[in-house]
LUMVEX-744814 format. One record per residue (C-alpha): x, y, z. Coordinates in pm, 1 decimal. Each point is the difference from the previous one (the first is absolute). Example, Ala and Ser with C-alpha at 12.3 -4.5 7.8 and 13.67 -1.06 7.14 Angstrom:
2
east=1230.0	north=-450.0	up=780.0
east=137.0	north=344.0	up=-66.0
! end
This chain:
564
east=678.5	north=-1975.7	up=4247.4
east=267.6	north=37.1	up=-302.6
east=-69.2	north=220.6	up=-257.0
east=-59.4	north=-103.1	up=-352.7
east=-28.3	north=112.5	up=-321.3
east=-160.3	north=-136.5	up=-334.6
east=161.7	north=31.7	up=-311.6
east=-65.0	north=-85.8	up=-311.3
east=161.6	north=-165.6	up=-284.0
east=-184.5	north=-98.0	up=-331.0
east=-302.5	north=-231.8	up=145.5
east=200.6	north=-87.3	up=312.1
east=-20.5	north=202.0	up=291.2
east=296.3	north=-65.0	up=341.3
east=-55.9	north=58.6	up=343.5
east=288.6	north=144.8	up=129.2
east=118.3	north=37.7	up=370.1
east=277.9	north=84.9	up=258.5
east=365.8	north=-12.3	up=-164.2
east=-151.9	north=-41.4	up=-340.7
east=-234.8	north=239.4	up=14.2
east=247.0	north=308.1	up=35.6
east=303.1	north=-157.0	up=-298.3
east=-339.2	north=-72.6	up=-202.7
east=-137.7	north=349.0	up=61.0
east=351.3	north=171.8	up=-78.2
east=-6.2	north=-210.9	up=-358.8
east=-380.8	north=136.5	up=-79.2
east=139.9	north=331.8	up=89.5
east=282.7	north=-70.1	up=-257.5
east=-200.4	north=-102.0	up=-263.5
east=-212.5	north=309.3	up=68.1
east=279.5	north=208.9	up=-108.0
east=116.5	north=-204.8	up=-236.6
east=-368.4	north=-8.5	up=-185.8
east=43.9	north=362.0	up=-65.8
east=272.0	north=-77.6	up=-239.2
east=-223.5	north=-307.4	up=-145.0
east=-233.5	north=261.2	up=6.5
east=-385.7	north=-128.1	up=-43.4
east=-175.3	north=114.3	up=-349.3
east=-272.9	north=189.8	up=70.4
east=-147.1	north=61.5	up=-311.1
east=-389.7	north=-137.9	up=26.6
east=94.9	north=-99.1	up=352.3
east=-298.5	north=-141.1	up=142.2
east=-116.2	north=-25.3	up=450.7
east=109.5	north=-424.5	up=-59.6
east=322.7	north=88.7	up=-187.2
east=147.3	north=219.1	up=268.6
east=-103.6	north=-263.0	up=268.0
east=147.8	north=-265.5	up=-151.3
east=336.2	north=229.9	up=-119.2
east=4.1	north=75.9	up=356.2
east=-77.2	north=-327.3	up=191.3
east=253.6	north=-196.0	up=-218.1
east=307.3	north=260.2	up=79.9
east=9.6	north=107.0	up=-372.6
east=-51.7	north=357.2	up=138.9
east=-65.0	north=222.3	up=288.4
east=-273.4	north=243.7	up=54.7
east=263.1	north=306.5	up=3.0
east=86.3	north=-209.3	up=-361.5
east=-315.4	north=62.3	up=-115.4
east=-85.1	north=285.5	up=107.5
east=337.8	north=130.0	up=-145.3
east=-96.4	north=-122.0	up=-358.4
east=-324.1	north=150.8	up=-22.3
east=234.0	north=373.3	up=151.5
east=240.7	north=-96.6	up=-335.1
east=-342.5	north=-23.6	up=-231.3
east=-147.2	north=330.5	up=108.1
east=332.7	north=149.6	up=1.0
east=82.9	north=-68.2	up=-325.7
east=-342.4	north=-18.6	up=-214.4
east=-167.9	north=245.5	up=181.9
east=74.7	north=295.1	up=-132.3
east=-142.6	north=-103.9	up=-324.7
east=-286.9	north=-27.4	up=104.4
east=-33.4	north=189.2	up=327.7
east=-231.9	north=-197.6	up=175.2
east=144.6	north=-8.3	up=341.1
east=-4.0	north=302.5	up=213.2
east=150.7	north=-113.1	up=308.8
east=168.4	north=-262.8	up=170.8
east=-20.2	north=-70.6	up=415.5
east=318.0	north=72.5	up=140.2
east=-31.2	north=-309.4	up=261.9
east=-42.6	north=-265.6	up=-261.4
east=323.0	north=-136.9	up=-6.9
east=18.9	north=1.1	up=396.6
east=-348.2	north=-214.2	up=-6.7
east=174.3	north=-216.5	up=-245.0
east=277.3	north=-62.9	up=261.3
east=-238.9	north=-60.1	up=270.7
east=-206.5	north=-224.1	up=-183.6
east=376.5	north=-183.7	up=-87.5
east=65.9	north=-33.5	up=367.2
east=-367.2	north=-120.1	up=45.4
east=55.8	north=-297.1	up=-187.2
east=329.6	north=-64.2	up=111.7
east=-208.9	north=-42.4	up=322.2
east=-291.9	north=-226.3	up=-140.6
east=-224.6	north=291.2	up=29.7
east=-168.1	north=-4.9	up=-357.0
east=-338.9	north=157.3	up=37.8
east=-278.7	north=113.0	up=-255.1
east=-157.5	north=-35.8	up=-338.1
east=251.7	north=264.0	up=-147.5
east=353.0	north=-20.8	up=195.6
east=232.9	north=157.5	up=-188.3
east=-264.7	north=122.9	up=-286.5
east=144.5	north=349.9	up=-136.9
east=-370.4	north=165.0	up=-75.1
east=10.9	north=398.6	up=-128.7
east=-308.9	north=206.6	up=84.0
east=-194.0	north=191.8	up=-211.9
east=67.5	north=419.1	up=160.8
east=-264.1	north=50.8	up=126.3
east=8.4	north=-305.9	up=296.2
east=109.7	north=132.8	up=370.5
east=324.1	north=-204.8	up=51.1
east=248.7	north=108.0	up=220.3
east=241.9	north=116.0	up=-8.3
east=-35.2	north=148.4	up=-335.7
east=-210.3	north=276.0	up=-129.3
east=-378.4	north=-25.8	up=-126.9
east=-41.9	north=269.3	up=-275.1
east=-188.6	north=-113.7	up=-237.7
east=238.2	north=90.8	up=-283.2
east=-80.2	north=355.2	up=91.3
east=262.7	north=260.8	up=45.2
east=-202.9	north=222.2	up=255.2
east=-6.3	north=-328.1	up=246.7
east=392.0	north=-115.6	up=-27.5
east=10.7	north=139.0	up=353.9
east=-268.2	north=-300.9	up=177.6
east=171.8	north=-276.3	up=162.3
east=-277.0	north=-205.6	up=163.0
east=52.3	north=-104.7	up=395.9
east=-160.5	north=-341.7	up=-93.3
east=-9.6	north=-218.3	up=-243.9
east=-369.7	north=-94.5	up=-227.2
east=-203.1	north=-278.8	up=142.7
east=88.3	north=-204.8	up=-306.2
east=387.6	north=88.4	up=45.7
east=-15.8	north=-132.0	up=323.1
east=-132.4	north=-312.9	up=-83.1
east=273.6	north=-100.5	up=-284.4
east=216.6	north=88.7	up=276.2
east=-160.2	north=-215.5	up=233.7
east=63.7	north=-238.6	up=-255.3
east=353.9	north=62.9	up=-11.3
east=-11.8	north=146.8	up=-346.5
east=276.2	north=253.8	up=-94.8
east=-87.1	north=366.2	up=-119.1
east=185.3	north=86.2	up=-267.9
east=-105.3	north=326.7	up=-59.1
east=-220.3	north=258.8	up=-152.5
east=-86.8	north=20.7	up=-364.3
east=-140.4	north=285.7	up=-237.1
east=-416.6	north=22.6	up=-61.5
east=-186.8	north=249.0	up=-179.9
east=-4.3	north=361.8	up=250.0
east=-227.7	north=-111.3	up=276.8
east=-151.3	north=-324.3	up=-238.8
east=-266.7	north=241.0	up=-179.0
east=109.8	north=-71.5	up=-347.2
east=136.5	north=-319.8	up=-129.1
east=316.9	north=175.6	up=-205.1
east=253.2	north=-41.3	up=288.5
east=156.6	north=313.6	up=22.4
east=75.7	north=173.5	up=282.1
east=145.3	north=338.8	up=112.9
east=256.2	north=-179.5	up=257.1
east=70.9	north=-305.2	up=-244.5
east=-11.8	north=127.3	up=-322.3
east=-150.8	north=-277.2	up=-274.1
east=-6.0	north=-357.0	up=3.1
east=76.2	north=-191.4	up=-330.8
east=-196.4	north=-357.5	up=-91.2
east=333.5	north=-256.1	up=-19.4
east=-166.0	north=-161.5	up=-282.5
east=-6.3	north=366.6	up=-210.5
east=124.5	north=321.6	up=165.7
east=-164.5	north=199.1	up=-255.7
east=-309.0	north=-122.3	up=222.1
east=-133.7	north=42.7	up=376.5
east=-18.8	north=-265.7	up=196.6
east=-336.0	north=18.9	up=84.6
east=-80.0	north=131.6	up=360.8
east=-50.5	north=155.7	up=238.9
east=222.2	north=-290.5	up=101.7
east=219.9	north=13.1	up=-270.5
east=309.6	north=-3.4	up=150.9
east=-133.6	north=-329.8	up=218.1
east=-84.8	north=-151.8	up=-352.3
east=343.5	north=105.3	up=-189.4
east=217.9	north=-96.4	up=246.7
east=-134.2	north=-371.1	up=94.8
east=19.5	north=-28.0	up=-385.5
east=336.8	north=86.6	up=17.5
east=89.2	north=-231.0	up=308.6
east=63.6	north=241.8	up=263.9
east=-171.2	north=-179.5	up=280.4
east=-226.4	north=-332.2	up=0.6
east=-308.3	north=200.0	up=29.0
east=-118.7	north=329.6	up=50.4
east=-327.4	north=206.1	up=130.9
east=-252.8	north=239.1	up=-181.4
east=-319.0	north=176.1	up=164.3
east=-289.7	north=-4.9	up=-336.5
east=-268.4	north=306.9	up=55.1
east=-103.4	north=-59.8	up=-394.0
east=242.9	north=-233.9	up=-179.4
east=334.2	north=41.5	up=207.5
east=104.5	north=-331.4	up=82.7
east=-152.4	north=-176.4	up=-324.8
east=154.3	north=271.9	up=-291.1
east=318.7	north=-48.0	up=136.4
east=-45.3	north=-403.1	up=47.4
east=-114.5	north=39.5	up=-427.8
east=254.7	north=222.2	up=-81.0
east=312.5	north=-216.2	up=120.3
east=-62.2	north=-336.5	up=-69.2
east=-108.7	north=-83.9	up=373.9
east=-280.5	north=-150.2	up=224.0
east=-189.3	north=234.8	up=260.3
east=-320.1	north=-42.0	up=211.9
east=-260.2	north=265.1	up=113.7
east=-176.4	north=-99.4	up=315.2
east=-329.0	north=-24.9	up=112.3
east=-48.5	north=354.2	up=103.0
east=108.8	north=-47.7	up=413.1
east=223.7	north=-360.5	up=-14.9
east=275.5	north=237.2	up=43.5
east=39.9	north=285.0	up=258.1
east=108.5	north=358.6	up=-193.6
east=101.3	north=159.2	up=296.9
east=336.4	north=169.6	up=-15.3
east=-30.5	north=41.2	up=-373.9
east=-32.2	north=355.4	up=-141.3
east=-403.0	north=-27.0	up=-110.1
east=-185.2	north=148.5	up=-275.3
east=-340.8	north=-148.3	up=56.2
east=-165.4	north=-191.0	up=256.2
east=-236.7	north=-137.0	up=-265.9
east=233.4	north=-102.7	up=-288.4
east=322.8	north=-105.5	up=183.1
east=163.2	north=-300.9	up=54.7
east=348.9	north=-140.5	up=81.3
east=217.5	north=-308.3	up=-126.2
east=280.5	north=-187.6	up=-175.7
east=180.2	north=-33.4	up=-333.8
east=210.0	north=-290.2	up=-79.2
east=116.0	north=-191.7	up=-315.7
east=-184.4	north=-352.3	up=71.6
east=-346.4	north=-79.5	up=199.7
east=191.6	north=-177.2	up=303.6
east=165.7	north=312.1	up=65.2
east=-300.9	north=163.4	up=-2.3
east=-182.2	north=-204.3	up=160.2
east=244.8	north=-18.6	up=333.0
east=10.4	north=379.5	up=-39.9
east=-362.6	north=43.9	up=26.3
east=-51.9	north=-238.7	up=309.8
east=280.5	north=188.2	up=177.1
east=-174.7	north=336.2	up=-87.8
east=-377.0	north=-104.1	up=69.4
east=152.2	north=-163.4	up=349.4
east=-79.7	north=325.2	up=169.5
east=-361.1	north=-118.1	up=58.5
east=-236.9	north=292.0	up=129.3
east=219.9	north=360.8	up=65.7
east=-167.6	north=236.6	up=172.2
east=170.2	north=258.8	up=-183.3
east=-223.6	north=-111.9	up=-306.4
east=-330.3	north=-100.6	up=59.3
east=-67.9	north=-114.6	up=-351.0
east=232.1	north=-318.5	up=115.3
east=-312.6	north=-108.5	up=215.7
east=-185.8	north=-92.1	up=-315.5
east=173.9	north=-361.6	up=-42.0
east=-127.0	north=-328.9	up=155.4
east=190.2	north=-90.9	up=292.9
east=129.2	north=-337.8	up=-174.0
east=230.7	north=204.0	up=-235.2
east=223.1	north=92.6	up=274.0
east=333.3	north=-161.5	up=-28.9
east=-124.5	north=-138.3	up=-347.0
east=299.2	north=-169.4	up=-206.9
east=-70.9	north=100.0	up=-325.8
east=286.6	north=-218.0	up=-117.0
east=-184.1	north=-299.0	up=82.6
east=-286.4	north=63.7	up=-217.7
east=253.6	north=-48.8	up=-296.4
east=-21.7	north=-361.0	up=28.0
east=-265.0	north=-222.3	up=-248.2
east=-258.8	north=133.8	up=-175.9
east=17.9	north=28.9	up=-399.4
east=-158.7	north=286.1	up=-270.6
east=-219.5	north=-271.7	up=-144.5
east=-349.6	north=69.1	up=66.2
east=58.7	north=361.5	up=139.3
east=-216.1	north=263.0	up=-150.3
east=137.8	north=316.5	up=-32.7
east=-175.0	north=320.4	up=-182.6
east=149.4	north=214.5	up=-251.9
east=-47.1	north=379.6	up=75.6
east=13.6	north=86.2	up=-396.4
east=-126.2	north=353.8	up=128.7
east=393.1	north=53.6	up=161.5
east=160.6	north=-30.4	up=-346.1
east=97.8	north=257.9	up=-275.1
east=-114.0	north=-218.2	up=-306.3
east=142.8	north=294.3	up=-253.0
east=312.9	north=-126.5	up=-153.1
east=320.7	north=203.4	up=69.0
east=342.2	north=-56.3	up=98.5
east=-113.0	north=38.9	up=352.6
east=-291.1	north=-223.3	up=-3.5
east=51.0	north=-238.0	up=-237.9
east=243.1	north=-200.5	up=204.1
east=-262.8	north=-20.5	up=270.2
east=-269.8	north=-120.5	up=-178.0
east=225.3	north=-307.6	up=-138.4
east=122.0	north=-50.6	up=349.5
east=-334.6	north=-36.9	up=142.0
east=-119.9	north=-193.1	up=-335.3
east=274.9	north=-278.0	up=122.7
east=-57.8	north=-21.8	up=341.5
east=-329.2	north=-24.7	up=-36.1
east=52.5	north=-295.3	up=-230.1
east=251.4	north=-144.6	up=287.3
east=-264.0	north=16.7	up=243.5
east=-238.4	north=-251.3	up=-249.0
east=251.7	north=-211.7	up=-80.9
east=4.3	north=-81.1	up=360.4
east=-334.5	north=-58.6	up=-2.1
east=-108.6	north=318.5	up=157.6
east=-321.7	north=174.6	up=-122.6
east=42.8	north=362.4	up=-91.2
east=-329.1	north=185.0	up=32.4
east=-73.8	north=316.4	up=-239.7
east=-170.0	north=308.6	up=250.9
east=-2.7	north=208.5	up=-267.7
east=-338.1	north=77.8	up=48.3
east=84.4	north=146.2	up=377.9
east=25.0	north=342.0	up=-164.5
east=57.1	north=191.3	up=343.0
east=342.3	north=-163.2	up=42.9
east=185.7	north=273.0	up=-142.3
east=292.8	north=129.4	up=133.1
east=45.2	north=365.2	up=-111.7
east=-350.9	north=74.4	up=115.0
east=14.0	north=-146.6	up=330.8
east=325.9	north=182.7	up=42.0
east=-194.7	north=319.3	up=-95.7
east=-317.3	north=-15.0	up=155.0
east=102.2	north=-187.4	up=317.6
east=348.5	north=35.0	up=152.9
east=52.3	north=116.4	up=303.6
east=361.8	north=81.5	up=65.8
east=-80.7	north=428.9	up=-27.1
east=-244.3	north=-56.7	up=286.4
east=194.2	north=-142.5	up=263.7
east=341.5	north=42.4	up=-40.2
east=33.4	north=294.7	up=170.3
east=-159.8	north=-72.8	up=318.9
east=233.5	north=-364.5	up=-3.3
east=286.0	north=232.8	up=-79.2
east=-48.7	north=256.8	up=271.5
east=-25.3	north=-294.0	up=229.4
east=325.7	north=-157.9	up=-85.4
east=183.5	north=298.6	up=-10.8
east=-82.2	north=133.7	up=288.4
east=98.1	north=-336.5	up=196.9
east=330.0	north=-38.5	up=-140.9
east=377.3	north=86.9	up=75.6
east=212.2	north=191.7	up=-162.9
east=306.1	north=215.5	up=-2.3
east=-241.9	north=296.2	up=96.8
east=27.6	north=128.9	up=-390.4
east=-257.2	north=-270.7	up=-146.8
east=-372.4	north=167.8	up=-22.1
east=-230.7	north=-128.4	up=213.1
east=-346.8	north=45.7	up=-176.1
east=-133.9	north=12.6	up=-395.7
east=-36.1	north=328.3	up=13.2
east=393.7	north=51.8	up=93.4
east=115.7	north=-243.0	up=-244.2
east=-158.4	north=142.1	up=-312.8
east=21.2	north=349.3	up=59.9
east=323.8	north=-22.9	up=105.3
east=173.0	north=-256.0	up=-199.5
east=98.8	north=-26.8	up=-367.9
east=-93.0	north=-316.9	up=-187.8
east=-60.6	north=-145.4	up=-370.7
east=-221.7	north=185.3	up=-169.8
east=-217.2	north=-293.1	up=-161.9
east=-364.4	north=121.1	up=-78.3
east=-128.6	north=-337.4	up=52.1
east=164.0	north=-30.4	up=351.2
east=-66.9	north=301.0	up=133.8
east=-332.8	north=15.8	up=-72.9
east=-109.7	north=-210.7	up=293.2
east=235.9	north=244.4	up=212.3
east=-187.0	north=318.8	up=-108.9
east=-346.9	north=-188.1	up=3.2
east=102.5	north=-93.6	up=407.8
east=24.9	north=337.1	up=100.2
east=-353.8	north=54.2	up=-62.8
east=-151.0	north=-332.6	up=6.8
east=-36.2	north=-250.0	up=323.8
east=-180.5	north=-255.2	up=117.1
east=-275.2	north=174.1	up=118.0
east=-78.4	north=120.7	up=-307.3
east=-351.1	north=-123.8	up=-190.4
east=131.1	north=-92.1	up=-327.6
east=276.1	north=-269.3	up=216.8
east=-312.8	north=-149.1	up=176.4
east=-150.7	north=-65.4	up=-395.3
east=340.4	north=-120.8	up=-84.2
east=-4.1	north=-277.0	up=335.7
east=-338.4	north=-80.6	up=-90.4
east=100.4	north=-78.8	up=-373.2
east=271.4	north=-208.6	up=108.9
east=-213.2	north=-173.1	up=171.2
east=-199.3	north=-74.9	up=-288.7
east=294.1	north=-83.5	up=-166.8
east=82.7	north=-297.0	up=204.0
east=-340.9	north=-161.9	up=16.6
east=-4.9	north=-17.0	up=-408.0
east=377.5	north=-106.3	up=15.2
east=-125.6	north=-314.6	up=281.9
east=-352.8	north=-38.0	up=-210.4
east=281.2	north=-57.8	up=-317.2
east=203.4	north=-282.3	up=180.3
east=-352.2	north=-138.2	up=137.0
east=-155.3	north=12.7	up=-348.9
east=295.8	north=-195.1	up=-222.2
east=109.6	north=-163.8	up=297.8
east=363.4	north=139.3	up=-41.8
east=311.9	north=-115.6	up=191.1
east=154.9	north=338.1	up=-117.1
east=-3.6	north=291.1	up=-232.1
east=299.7	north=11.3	up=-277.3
east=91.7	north=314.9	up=-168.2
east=336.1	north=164.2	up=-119.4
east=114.3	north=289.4	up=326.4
east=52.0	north=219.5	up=-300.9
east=-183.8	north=82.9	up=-306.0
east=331.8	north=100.6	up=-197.3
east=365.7	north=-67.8	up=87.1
east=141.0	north=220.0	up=251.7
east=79.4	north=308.2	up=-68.5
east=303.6	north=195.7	up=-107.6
east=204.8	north=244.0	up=229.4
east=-158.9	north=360.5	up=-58.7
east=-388.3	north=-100.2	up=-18.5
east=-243.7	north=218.2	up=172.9
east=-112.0	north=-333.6	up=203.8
east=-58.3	north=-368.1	up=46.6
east=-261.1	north=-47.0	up=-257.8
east=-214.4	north=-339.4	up=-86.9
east=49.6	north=-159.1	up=340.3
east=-260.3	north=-183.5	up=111.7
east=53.8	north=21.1	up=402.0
east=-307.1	north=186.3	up=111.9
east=-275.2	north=-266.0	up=42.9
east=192.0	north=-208.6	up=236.0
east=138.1	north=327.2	up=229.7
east=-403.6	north=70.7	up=19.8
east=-125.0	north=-342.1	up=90.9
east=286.9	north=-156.5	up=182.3
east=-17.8	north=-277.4	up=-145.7
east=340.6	north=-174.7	up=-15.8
east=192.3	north=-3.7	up=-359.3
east=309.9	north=-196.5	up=-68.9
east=260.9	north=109.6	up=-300.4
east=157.9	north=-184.1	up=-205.3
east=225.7	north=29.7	up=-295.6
east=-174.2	north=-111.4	up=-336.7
east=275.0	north=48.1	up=-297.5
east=176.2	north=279.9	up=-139.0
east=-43.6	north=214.6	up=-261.0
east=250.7	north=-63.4	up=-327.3
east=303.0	north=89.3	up=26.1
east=150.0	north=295.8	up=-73.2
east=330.0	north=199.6	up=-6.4
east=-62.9	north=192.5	up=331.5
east=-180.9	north=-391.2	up=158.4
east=241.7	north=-201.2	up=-74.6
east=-263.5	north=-268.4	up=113.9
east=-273.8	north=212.0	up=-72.0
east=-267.1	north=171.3	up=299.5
east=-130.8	north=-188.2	up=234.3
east=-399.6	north=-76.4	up=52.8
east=-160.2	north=-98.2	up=285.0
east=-344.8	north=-156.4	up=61.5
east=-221.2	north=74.3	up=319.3
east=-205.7	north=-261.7	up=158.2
east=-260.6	north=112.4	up=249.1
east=-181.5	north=-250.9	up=239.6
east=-304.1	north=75.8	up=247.4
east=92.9	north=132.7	up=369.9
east=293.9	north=-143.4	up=172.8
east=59.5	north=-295.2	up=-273.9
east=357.2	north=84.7	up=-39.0
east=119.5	north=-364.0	up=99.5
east=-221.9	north=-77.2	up=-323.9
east=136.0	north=239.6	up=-218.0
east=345.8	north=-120.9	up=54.9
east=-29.0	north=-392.5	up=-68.9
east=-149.7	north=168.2	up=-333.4
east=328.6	north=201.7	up=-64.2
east=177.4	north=-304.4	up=97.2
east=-131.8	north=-183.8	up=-274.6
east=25.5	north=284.8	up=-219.5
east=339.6	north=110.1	up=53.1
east=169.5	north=-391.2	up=1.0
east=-216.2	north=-82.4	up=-289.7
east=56.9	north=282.0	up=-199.5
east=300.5	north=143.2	up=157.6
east=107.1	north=361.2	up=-174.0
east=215.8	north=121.5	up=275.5
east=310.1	north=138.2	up=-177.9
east=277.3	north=227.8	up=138.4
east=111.5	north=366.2	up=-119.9
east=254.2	north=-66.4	up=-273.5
east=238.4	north=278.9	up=146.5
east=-52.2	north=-164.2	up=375.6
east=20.4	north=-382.6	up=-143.5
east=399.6	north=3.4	up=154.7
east=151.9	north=-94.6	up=300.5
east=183.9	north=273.2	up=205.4
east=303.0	north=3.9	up=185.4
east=-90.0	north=56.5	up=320.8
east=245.7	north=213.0	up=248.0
east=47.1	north=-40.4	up=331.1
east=-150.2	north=310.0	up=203.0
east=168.4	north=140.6	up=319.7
east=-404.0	north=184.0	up=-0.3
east=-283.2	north=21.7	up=-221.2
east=79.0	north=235.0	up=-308.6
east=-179.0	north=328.6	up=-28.0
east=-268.4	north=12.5	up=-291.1
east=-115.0	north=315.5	up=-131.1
east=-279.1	north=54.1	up=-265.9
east=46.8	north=186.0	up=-276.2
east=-239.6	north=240.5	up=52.2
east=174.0	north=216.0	up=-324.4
east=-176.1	north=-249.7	up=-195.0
east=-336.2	north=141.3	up=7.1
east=-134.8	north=42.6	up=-408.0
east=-108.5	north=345.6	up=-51.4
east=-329.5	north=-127.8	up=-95.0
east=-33.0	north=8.2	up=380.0
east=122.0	north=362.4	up=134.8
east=25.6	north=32.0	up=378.9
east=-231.6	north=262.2	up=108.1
east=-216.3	north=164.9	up=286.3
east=-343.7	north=-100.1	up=19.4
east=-224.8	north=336.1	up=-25.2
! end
C-alpha cells in the first residue's frame, strides 16, 4: 500500500502519493520555514486561527510557537506574569512539523501553546507554587489534567506566576515577585491565577489554566477582560495540582472567547472518574467525553430568567464601586432588551458573601492534611520540604495577615475538629436554600458582578469585595465573563476591567456557555491591553529563551518573613 498524505489548501484538501508525495512534502517543509519569516500574528490568536494558519501553510507550529516565545520575551517583563518556560517546546514544535509533513494531524489542540498556572505537575518543569521554599520540586509526572491536553496534542508553554500557594488573590509570590494587571499596573491582576489571567490578556498563549479554592479562576477572568468557567465540583480531576482544600477546590481554563473555553473545558473534564480524586465520581456517566463546544450552537437569551444577587454588590458610591454598579445597571438592561427576565432576590438575605466567607470556609481545616499528602508523594531535588510543618517553619514567605491566617489557623485546626463538622453541615444548608432559590423563581442562572469594587491596587492588604465564596461551597458551576470597564483613566488607558459571574445548577456548564455565547457576541467588550495591542517581531530560537521573574519586585507593603 503507498503512503499518503493530506494536505490542505484553503477549502481544498490533495491526496498526495509516491513521487509527488516526497517533492510535495519537501515544498510544505519549505513553506514551514519560510512562514517563520511571514510570521503568523498572534495577538488574540484563537484554537481555529492556528488550525487554519497551520493547515493552509501560512505558518508552522515551531512558527507559532516562536511568536508567542517573541511576546513573552519582550512584554513580559512588564508585567511579570510568566515564570517559566518548558525547555522542550520548540523540539515538540518540530515534531509536531514533521507530523504533518507525514499526514499525522491528531487532536483538538495540535499545535495549541497553553501556559499553566504554577502550581499544575507538568514535566519537565518545576511545581512551586510561586513559593521560594519549593523552587527545588520537579514532579516525576505530569497532573491528570496536563496529561490530557497532551493527549490532545496541546503544547505547554510554560509556567506562570499565582498568588504564594493560591491563598490570597494579590498574586505575589516569594519565587515570582508581583504580577501587574496589563490593563493598569498600578493594579493586581486578580488571582491566585493572576499570572494565567495577565498573560492570556496579553497574548502569550491561546489559553491558559487556573485551580479556584474561593475566587481564583473567576477574579482573574474579571480582572483582565477574559472568559473563565468553574466546574461542577468533580467534572475535572485535581490530582497533580498543589491542593488547599478538598472542599473548596476546583480546576480549569481561562481564555479570551467562549469557544476557547469551551474546547478547553471538554479536554480538561475528559479525564472521566480518577481514582486519585474521588470527588470526580460525583458526575453522571453521560458527561464523559462531553463536547462542550457543541452546546454553543442555537438557543437565544429571550425568555431566560436569570436572578440578580443585589446582596453581592457595594451600592455606596466611590471611585471603586461606582463603575460597577453602572456596569451591572447596563447589562442588566442588555439582558431585557433581549427579552430575558431579570428576577430581583433581594429578599434572599442569607446570600451574602463576606459572611459566608466568615462563618463557613473551610480552607484552615483541611489544607494541611491535603498538603502533607502531596508533599510527601512528590519529587524533588532532595532540598524541597516534604510536609506543612517543614514548609512553614522552615521557609520564608510574604508576610500578608490575611494569607497567613489560614496557615497559622492549620496548625491547630483539622478536620476532625467539631467546629469543621458545624461548618460541613452549614454548607450543606447553604446549598439546599441556594437549589430552593433556582426552584422558587425558576432561574436559568444567578447574575452578579465577581467583585464588589474594581480590583485592587498593588500594596493592599488583600483581595477585597470578591464575591467567589458561594460557588467554591456549593459546587455549583459559575461562568465569567467580562461586563465593561470602568472610565478611563491615566494609569487605564481603557479603563479596569469588570467581569460578571453566572452560576447554573450542578453540572449545567454546557448551559452556561450558550448563555455567554449570546452574551459575549451580542454585547461583545473584549478589548486588548493598550501597551500589548502590537505585533512583535518574532526571532527565530536555536532553544526556548530563559525567563526569570522579577522576584525584586515585591512592594514593601508585603515583607518576606518567617512564620512564628
Amino acid at each position: 500500500m503507498k503512503s499518503a498524505i493530506l494536505v490542505f489548501l484553503g477549502s481544498r484538501r490533495l491526496i498526495l502519493s509516491g513521487p509527488l508525495l516526497l517533492l510535495n512534502a519537501l515544498a510544505l517543509q519549505a513553506a514551514c520555514a519560510f512562514a517563520l519569516h511571514e510570521s503568523f500574528d498572534v495577538r488574540e490568536a484563537t484554537i481555529d486561527s492556528v488550525h487554519n494558519a497551520l493547515f493552509t501553510g501560512l505558518t508552522s507550529c515551531r512558527g507559532v510557537v516562536s511568536a508567542f516565545l517573541s511576546r513573552i520575551e519582550e512584554l513580559n517583563p512588564l508585567i511579570n506574569a510568566v515564570i517559566g518556560l518548558n525547555p522542550d517546546a520548540l523540539a515538540i514544535a518540530d515534531e509536531m512539523d514533521q507530523r504533518m509533513v507525514a499526514g499525522n494531524v491528531t487532536g483538538k489542540l495540535f499545535c495549541i501553546p497553553v501556559l499553566l498556572k504554577e502550581n499544575y505537575d507538568a514535566t519537565p518543569m518545576n511545581t512551586t507554587g510561586g513559593c521560594m521554599a519549593l523552587a527545588g520540586k520537579r514532579p516525576a509526572k505530569d497532573a491528570s489534567t496536563v496529561k490530557a491536553l497532551k493527549r490532545e496534542n496541546a503544547i505547554i508553554l510554560g509556567k506562570v506566576n499565582m498568588h504564594e500557594m493560591a491563598l490570597e488573590g494579590l498574586s505575589v509570590s516569594t519565587l515570582g515577585g508581583q504580577t501587574f494587571n496589563p490593563y493598569d499596573q498600578t493594579r493586581t491582576p486578580g488571582g491566585s491565577s493572576g499570572g494565567t489571567g495577565a498573560a492570556i490578556a496579553t497574548s502569550f498563549a491561546v489559553f491558559g489554566t487556573g485551580t479556584d479554592t474561593v475566587n481564583s479562576l473567576r477574579s482573574p477572568a474579571s480582572a483582565n477582560n477574559l472568559v473563565s468557567v468553574r466546574p461542577t465540583r468533580g467534572l475535572i480531576s485535581r490530582a497533580g495540582v498543589i491542593p488547599v482544600s478538598y472542599t473548596q477546590d476546583t480546576a480549569g481554563p481561562i481564555a479570551r472567547n467562549i469557544k476557547d473555553l469551551a474546547i478547553a473545558l471538554t479536554v480538561m473534564a475528559s479525564i472521566g472518574f480518577d481514582e486519585a480524586d474521588n470527588a470526580t465520581a460525583l458526575p453522571p456517566s453521560e458527561l464523559v467525553g462531553k463536547d462542550y463546544s457543541a452546546e454553543l450552537h442555537g438557543g437565544h437569551l429571550k425568555g431566560l430568567r436569570f436572578g440578580a444577587l443585589n446582596g453581592f454588590r457595594n451600592y455606596t458610591a466611590s471611585s471603586e464601586t461606582t463603575p460597577i454598579i453602572n456596569v451591572m445597571d447596563d447589562m442588566i438592561k442588555f439582558l431585557k432588551s433581549e427579552g430575558a427576565h431579570v428576577v430581583d432576590t433581594t429578599e434572599d438575605a442569607i446570600f451574602t458573601a463576606t459572611e459566608i466567607l466568615a462563618e463557613l470556609d473551610v480552607q484552615q481545616y483541611e489544607y494541611r492534611e491535603l498538603l502533607d499528602a502531596y508533599l510527601a508523594g512528590s519529587d524533588s531535588d532532595g532540598t524541597a520540604p516534604t510536609s506543612f510543618n517543614d514548609l512553614y517553619t522552615k521557609g520564608k514567605f510574604i508576610v500578608i495577615p490575611s494569607q497567613y491566617a489560614y496557615v497559622k489557623n492549620a496548625f491547630v485546626s483539622s478536620t476532625g475538629s467539631e467546629s469543621y463538622a458545624l461548618r460541613q453541615l452549614g454548607i450543606k444548608n447553604l446549598t439546599n436554600a441556594l437549589l430552593s432559590m433556582f426552584s422558587c423563581h425558576k432561574l436559568d442562572a444567578l447574575i452578579y458582578p465577581e467583585q464588589k469594587n474594581l480590583v485592587v491596587k498593588i500594596g493592599s492588604a488583600s483581595q477585597s469585595g470578591r464575591n467567589g465564596i458561594l460557588a467554591a461551597l456549593t459546587g455549583l458551576p459559575v461562568v465569567t465573563v467580562p461586563a465593561g470597564f470602568s472610565p478611563r483613566s491615566e494609569d487605564a488607558p481603557i479603563g479596569v476591567p469588570i467581569g460578571m459571574e453566572m452560576m447554573g445548577l450542578p453540572f449545567s456548564e454546557g448551559k452556561l456557555l450558550n448563555i455567554a455565547s449570546h452574551i459575549t457576541h451580542l454585547h461583545s467588550t473584549r478589548r486588548m491591553p493598550t501597551f500589548a495591542n502590537r505585533s512583535v517581531e518574532v526571532k527565530e530560537y536555536s532553544e526556548v529563551p530563559v525567563i526569570r521573574p522579577n522576584m525584586g519586585n515585591i512592594p514593601a507593603a508585603y515583607p518576606i518573613g518567617v512564620l512564628s
